[in-house]
C-alpha positions in Angstrom: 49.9 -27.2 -14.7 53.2 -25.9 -16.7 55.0 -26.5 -19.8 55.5 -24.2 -22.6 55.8 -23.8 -26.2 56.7 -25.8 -29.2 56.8 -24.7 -32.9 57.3 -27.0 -35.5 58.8 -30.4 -35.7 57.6 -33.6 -36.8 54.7 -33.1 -35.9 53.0 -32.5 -39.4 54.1 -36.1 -40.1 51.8 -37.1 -37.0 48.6 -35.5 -37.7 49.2 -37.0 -41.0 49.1 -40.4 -39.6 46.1 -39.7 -37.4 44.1 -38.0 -40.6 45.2 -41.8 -42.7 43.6 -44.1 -39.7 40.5 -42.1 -39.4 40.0 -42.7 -43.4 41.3 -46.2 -42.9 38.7 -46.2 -40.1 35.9 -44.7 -42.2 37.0 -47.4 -44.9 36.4 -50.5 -42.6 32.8 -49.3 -42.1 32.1 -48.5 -45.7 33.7 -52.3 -46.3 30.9 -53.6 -43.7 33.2 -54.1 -40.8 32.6 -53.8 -37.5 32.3 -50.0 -36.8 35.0 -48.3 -34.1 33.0 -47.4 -30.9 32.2 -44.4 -30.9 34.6 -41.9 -29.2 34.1 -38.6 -27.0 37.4 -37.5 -26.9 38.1 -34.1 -29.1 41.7 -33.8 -30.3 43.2 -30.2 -30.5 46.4 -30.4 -32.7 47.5 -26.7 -32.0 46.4 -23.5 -30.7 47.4 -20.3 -32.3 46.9 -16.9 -29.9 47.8 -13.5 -31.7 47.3 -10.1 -30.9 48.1 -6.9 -31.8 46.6 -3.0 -30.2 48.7 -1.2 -32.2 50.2 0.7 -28.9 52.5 2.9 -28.6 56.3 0.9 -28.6 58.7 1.5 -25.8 62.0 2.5 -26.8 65.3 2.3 -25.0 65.5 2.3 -21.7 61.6 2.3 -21.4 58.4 0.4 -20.3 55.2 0.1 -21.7 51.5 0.2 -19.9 50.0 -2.4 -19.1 52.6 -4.9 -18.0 50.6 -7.5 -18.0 47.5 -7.2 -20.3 44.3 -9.3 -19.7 42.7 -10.1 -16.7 45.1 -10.1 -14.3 43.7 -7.8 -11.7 44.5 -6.4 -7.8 48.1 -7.1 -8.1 50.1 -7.3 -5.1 53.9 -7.0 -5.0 56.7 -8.4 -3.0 60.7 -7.7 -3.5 63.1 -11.0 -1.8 66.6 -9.4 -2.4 67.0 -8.3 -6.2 64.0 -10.9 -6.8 59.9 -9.1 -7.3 56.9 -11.7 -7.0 53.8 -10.3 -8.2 50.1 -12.7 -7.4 47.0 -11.6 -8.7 42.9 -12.3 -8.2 41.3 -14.7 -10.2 37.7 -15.6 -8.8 36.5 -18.9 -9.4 39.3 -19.8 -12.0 41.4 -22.4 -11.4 44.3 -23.1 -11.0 44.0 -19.9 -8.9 46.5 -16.9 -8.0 48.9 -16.9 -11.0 52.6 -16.3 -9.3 54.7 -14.4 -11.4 58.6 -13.6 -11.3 60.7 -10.8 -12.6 63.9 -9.2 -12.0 63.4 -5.5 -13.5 59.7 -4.8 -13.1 58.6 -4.8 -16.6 59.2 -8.2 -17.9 57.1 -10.7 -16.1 57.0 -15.0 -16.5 55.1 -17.2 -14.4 56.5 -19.4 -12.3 52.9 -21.2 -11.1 49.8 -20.7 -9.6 49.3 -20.7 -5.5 46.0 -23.0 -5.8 47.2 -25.5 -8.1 45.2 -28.8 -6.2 41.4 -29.2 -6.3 41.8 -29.9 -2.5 42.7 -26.7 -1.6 39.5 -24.7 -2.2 36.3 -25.2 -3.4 34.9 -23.2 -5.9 31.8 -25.5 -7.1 28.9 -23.8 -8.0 30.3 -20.3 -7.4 29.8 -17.6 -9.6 32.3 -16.3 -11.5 32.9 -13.0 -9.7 32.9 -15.1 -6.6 36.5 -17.3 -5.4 39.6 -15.5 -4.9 39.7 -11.9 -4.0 43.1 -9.5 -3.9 45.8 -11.9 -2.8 48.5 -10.3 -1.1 52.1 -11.8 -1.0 54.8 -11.6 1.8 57.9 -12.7 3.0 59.6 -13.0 6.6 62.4 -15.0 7.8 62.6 -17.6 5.0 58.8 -18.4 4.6 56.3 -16.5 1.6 53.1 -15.9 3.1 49.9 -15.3 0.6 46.5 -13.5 2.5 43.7 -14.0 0.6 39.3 -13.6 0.9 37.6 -16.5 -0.8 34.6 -15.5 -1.2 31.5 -17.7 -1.1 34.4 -20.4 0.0 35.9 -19.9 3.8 36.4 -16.3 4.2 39.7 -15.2 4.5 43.1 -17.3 4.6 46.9 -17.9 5.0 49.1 -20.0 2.5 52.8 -20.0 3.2 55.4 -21.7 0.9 59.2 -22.2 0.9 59.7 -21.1 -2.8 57.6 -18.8 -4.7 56.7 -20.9 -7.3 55.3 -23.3 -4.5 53.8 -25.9 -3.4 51.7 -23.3 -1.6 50.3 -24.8 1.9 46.6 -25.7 2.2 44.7 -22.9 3.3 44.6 -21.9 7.3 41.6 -20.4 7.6 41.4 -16.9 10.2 38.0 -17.0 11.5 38.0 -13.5 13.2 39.0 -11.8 10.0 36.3 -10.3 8.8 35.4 -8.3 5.2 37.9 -8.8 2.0 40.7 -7.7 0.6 43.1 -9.0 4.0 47.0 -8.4 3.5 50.1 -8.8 6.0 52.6 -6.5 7.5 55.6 -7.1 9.2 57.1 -4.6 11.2 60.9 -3.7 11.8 60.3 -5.9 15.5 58.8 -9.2 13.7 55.6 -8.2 14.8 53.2 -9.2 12.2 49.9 -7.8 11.3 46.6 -8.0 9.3 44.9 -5.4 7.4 41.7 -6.1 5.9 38.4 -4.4 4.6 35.5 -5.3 6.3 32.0 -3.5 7.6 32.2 -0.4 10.0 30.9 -0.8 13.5 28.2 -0.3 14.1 25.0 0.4 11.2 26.2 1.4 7.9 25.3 4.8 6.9 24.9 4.4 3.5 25.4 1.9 0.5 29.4 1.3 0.1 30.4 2.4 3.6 33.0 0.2 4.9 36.0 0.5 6.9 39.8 -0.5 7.4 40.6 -3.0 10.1 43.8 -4.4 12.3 44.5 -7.3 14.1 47.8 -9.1 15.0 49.1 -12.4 13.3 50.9 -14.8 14.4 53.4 -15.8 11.7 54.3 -19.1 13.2 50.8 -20.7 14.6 48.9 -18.9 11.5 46.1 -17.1 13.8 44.7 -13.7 14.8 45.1 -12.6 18.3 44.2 -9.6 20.2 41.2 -7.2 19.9 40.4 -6.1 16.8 40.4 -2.0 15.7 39.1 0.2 12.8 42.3 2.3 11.2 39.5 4.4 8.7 35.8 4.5 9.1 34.4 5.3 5.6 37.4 7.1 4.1 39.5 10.3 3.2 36.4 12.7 3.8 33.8 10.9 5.8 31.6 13.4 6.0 30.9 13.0 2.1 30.2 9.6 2.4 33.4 8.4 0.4 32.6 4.4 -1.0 34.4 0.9 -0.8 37.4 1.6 1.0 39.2 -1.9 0.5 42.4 -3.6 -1.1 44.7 -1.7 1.9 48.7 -2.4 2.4 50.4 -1.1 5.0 54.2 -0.3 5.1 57.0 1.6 6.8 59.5 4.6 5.5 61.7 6.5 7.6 59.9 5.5 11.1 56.8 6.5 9.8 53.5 3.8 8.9 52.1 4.3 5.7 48.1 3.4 4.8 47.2 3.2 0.9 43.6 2.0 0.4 41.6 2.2 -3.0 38.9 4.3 -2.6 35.4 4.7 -4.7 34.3 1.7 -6.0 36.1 -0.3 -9.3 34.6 1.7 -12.2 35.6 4.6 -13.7 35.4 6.6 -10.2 38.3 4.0 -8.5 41.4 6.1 -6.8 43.9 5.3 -4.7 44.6 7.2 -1.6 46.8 7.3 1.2 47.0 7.7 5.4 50.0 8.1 7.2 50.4 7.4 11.5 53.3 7.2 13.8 52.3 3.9 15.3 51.2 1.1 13.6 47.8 1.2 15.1 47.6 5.1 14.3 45.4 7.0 14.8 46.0 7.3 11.2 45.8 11.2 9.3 44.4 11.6 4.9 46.7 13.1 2.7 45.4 16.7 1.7 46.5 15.8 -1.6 44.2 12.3 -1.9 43.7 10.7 -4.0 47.3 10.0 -5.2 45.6 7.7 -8.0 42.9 7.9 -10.2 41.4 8.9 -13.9 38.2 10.1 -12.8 39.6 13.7 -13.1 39.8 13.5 -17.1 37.8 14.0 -19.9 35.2 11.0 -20.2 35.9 11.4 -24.1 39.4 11.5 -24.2 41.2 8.4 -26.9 43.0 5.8 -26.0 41.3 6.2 -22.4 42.9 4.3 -19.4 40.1 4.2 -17.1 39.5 3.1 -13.1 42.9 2.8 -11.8 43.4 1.7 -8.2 44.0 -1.1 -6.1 47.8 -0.5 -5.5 50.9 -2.1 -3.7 54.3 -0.3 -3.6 57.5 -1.9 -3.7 61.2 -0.1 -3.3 64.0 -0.8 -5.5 67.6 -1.8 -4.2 68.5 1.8 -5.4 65.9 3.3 -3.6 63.2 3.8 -6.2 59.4 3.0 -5.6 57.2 2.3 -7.7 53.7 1.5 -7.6 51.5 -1.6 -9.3 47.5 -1.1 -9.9 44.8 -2.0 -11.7 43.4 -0.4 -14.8 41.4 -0.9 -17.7 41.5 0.0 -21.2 37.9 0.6 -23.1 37.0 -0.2 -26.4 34.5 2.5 -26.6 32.5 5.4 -25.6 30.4 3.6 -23.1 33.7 2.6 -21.0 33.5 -1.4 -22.6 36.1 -3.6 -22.3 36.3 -6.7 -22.9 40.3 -7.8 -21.4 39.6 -7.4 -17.8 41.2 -5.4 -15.2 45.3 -5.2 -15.9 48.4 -4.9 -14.0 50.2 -1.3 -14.5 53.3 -0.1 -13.8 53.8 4.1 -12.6 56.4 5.4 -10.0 56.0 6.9 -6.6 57.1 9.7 -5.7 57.6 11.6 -2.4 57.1 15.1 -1.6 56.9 16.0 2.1 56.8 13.1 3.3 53.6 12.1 1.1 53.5 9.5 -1.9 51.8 10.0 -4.9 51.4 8.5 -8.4 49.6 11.1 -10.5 48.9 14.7 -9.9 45.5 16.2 -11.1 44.4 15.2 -14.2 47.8 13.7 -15.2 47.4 10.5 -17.7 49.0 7.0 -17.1 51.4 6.8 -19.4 51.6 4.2 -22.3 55.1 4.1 -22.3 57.7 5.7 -19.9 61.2 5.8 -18.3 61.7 2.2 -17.1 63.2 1.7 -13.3 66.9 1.8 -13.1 67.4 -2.0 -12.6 69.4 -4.4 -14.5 67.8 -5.4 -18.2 65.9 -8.6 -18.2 65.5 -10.6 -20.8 61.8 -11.1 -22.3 59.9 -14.1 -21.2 59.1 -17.1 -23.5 55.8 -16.1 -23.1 55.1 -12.3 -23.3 52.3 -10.3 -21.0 52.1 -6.9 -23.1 52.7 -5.6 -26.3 52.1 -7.4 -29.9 52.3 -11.1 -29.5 51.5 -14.5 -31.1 51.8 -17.4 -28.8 51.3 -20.7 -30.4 50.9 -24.0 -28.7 51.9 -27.4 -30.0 51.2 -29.8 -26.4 54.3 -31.6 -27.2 54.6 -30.9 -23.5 52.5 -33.7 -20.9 52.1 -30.8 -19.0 50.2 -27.7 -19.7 51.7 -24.3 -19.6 50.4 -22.6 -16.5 48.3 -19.9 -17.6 45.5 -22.1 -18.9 42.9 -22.3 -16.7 39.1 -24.0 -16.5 36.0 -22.7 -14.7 36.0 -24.1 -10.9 38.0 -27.3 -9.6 37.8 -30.3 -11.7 36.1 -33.1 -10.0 38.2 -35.6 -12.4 40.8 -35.5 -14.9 38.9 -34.9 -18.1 42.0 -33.1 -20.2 45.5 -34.9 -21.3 48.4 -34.1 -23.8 48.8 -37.4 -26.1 51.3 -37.4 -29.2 51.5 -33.4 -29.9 47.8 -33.3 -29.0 45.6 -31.7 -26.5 42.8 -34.3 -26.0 39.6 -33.1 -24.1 36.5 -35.7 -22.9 33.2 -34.8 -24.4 31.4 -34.8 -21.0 27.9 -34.1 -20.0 28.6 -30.8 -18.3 28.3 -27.9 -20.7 28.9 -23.9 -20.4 26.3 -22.8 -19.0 25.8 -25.2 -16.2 27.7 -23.3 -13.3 30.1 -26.4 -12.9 33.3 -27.8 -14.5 32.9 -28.6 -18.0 35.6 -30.0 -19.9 36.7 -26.3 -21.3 40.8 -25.3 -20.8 40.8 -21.4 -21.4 43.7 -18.8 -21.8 43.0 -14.7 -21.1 42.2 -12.3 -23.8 45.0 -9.9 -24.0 44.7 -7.9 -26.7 41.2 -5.7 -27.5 42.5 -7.1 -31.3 43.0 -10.8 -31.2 42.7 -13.7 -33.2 42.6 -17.3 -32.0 42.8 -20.1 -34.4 42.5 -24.0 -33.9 42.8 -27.1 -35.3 40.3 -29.5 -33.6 39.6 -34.0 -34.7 36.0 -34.9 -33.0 33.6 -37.6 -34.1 30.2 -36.6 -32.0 28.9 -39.6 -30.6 25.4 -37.9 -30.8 23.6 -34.8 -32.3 23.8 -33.2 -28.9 28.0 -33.6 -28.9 30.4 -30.5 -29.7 33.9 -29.2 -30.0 35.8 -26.2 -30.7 36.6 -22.8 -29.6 35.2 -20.7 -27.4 35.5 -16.6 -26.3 33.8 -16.6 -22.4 33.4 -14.2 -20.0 31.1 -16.1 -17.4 28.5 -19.2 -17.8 26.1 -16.5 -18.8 27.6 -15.1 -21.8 29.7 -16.5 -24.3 30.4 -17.6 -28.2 31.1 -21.0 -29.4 32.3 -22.3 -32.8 32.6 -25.9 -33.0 31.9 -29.2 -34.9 28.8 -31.4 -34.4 26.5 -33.1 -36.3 22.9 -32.5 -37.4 21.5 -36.1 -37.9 24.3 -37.6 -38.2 25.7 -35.0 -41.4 28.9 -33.3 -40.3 28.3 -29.4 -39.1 30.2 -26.4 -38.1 28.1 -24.2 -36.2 28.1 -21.0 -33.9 26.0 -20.2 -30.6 25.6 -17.5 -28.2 24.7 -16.9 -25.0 23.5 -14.1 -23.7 22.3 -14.4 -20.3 19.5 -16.4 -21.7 18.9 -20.3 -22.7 21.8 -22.5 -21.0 22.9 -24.4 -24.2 22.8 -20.3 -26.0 21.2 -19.7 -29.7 22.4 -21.1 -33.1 23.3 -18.5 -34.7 25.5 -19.8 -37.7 25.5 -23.3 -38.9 27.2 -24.9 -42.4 27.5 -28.1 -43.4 31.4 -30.1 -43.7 32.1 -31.9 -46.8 34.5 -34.1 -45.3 33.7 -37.2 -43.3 33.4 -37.0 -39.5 36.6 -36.8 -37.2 38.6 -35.1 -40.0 40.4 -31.9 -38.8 38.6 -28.8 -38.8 40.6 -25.4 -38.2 38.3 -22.5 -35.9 39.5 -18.8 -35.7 37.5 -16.7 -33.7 38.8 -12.6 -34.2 37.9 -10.3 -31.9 38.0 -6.2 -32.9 37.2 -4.4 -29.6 33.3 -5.1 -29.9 33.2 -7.3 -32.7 34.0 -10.9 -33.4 34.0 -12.9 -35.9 34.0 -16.8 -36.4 35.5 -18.4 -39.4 36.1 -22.1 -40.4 38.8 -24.2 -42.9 38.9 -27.5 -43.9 42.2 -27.0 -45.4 43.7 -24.1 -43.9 43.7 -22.1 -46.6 40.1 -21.6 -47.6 38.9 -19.5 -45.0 34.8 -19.2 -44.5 33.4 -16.8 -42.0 30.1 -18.3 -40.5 29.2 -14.9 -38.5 30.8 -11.4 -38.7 30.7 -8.7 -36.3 28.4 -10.6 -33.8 28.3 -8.0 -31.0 31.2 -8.6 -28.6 29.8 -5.9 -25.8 28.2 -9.1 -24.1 31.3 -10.4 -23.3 32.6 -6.9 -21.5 32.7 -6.5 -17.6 30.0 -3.7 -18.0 27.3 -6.2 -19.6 28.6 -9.5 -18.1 28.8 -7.9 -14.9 31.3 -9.4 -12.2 35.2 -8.4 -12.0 36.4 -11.2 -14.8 37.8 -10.6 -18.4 37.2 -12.5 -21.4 39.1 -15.7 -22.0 39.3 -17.9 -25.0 39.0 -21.3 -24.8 38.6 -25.1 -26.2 35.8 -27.0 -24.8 33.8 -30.4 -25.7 30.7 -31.6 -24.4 28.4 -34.8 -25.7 
């Protein structure tokens, strides 16, 4: 699904056409004519995303943290010549694995998504922190490679593809790959290897003690071969029973093998820490200095707090630069909340005696900082960070390829038609663990604002449309037209890991006939959101205000997701 973004036009002139034969419409039934059948499509003319932290701005020759806000988590990076691919998790979303492209490290666009067919994975009935885990991207004599876990779906897997931007390969499953986070080195002799996470051997000694694993791979028959072996048993210090070792890369400078792992689960204790060997298949020695990443080691009330950083992939420069992508969050309050997911930042590496790191002792990420010495890029079409509005017309007949739905479609349910996104009103609502007719972009911004304009004639009392703000079937808010014995409503519910269909928690009645356009804003301000309704655009009137957004954070929610708005339907 691609396309892009549209602003203006003639467009105005078509919705007035479409608002004329719905009251021409109305008119033949008042006359006594035979009515239309009824219809379950809802029509979304527009969709307006806007956001705005108020962070710090880069200036000249800098970057700003985080390069890609939202939930875009476990990055994994790959330089082609002067060309950097970046991939990133995304559970039981699909499409899956968004592929991104840039040329100077800070300004990212996406180029697709590796699972982009329902025929490549299954994710039905999954839960949402189930699907794809910590992608890893690669390239070797012409091919891109992708290693992934799907979890609760095959295990792990190899995609290859000729371009970046794909068509990626159905999966090849690797049987004898055990454990998560898998990712692929090839060494200087076209040897090829996999690293993954996966349980020690033996009994566990304790809750969170895993290990690091190696096995060859073969690039051309996509299999495993040879006898597996454990690179790290527990960690940096296993004699204090150090947790989750996972997401581990492997890579070569100056002869010598390089091991970075995360380390200490994906909270606020997450690091990133590093082993170095002279062999591939070590025996591999901890940095004194470990970890080389992490915020555990500030104050827990510090603002503007950039928490549980980790998860890292390093990439080297043309010039000779590295720099280092990993995961981070950014929390809306006191009790570590956050509502945008796990993010892609940006910090260098540097060397000293032979030993990476990426922050010393209690040394901040940065919000902004010296960008790499590459050529400028120019911004995307779409921007990832900083203070944005994106507004979509669906002029396009395909989508742009950041929207995404919960699990594989089992049908086509969504199309673009005359400037308009149209969505069937099926059966299967949030709520239900499947596919319901809902197309949802990321929350970016912990201060956002999505508006909408949405046509829909419910069929029945039970039938909705309009916006939504998600974080898993469990908890979510709705705004949305309906009808309440037949009189047109605007209502709000919310689920909160309780009744499948949620609560009613705001409900007003529409003065204007049924399938006239209705324009939805929901505003999210860190834990608060607010829902809001127009008939006019002009006359805003907010149904609920400060509902309590903390349900929609990882912490609450639970899983590994972020928030995502959305338009939905369902009869």
């Amino acid at each position: 699904m691609q396309g892009g973004q549209i602003h203006g036009g003639a467009k105005s002139l078509m919705r007035s056409l479409r608002w004329l034969y719905s009251v021409l419409a109305s008119a033949t039934v008042l006359a006594g004519a035979a009515p239309p059948p009824p219809t379950s499509v809802a029509r979304f003319d527009w969709f307006e995303y806007r956001g705005d932290d108020h962070q710090p701005k880069p200036g000249a020759g800098e970057y700003g943290n985080p390069i890609l806000q939202g939930f875009y988590p476990d990055p994994s990076i790959l330089r082609v010549d002067r060309d950097y691919y970046l991939v990133n998790s995304t559970f039981a979303w699909f499409p899956g694995m968004p592929v991104f492209h840039s040329r100077d490290l800070v300004h990212w666009t996406q180029i697709g998504n590796a699972i982009d067919r329902p025929t490549q994975l299954n994710f039905d009935k999954l839960n949402m922190w189930q699907g794809l885990y910590a992608p890893d991207i690669n390239w070797h004599a012409g091919t891109f490679y992708i290693v992934n876990t799907c979890v609760g779906c095959g295990g792990n897997f190899v995609i290859t593809a000729k371009r970046p931007e794909g068509p990626w390969s159905d999966p090849v499953f690797l049987p004898e790959v055990t454990g998560i986070d898998a990712s692929l080195f090839f060494d200087d002799d076209g040897s090829a290897w996999i690293v993954h996470n996966g349980p020690p051997e033996g009994k566990p000694r304790y809750e969170g003690h895993t290990a690091i694993w190696l096995q060859r791979f073969d690039a051309m028959s996509l299999k495993t071969f040879g006898k597996p072996q454990v690179l790290v048993d527990a960690g940096t210090h296993p004699e204090r029973n150090p947790i989750w070792i996972e997401g581990p890369h492997i890579f070569k400078r100056h002869g010598i093998y390089y091991l970075i792992a995360a380390e200490g689960g994906t909270e606020e204790r997450h690091s990133e820490v590093v082993f170095r060997s002279e062999k591939v298949t070590g025996p591999y020695v901890p940095f004194d200095g470990n970890p080389i990443l992490t915020q555990r080691d500030l104050p827990a009330d510090r603002p503007n707090r950039i928490t549980s950083t980790g998860h890292a992939k390093f990439v080297e420069t043309p010039g000779g630069e590295w720099w280092a992508l990993f995961l981070g969050v950014r929390p809306y309050d006191s009790a570590g909340n956050f509502n945008t997911g796990r993010e892609t930042f940006l910090m260098p590496v540097r060397w000293e005696k032979g030993w990476p790191r990426i922050t010393d002792p209690g040394q901040p990420v940065p919000w902004v900082a010296p960008a790499p010495k590459l050529p400028a890029a120019a911004k995307p079409a779409v921007p990832t960070r900083g203070a944005f509005t994106v507004r979509e017309e669906f002029s396009s007949a395909r989508l742009a390829p950041y929207w995404m739905m919960l699990r594989n479609p089992a049908d086509r349910w969504w199309r673009t038609s005359d400037g308009a996104l149209e969505l069937s009103a099926r059966t299967v609502r949030l709520g239900d663990d499947g596919n319901p007719s809902l197309l949802a972009r990321r929350q970016q911004h912990l201060n956002a604002t999505v508006t909408t304009e949405v046509r829909f004639r419910p069929p029945n009392d039970n039938a909705e449309a309009g916006l939504v703000a998600l974080q898993n079937d469990d908890h979510w808010y709705f705004i949305g037209v309906g009808s309440d014995k037949g009189r047109p409503i605007v209502r709000v519910r919310r689920r909160n890991n309780d009744a499948p269909a949620g609560a009613v928690i705001g409900e007003a009645s529409l003065s204007q006939r049924a399938g006239a356009p209705v324009q939805l804003r929901i505003s999210a301000h860190g834990p608060r959101y607010d829902f809001a309704w127009s008939q006019d655009g002009r006359r805003w009137q907010t149904l609920v205000r400060n509902a309590d957004g903390t349900i929609l954070s990882t912490k609450k929610a639970g899983g590994f997701v972020g928030s995502t708005f959305g338009l939905y339907a369902h009869e």
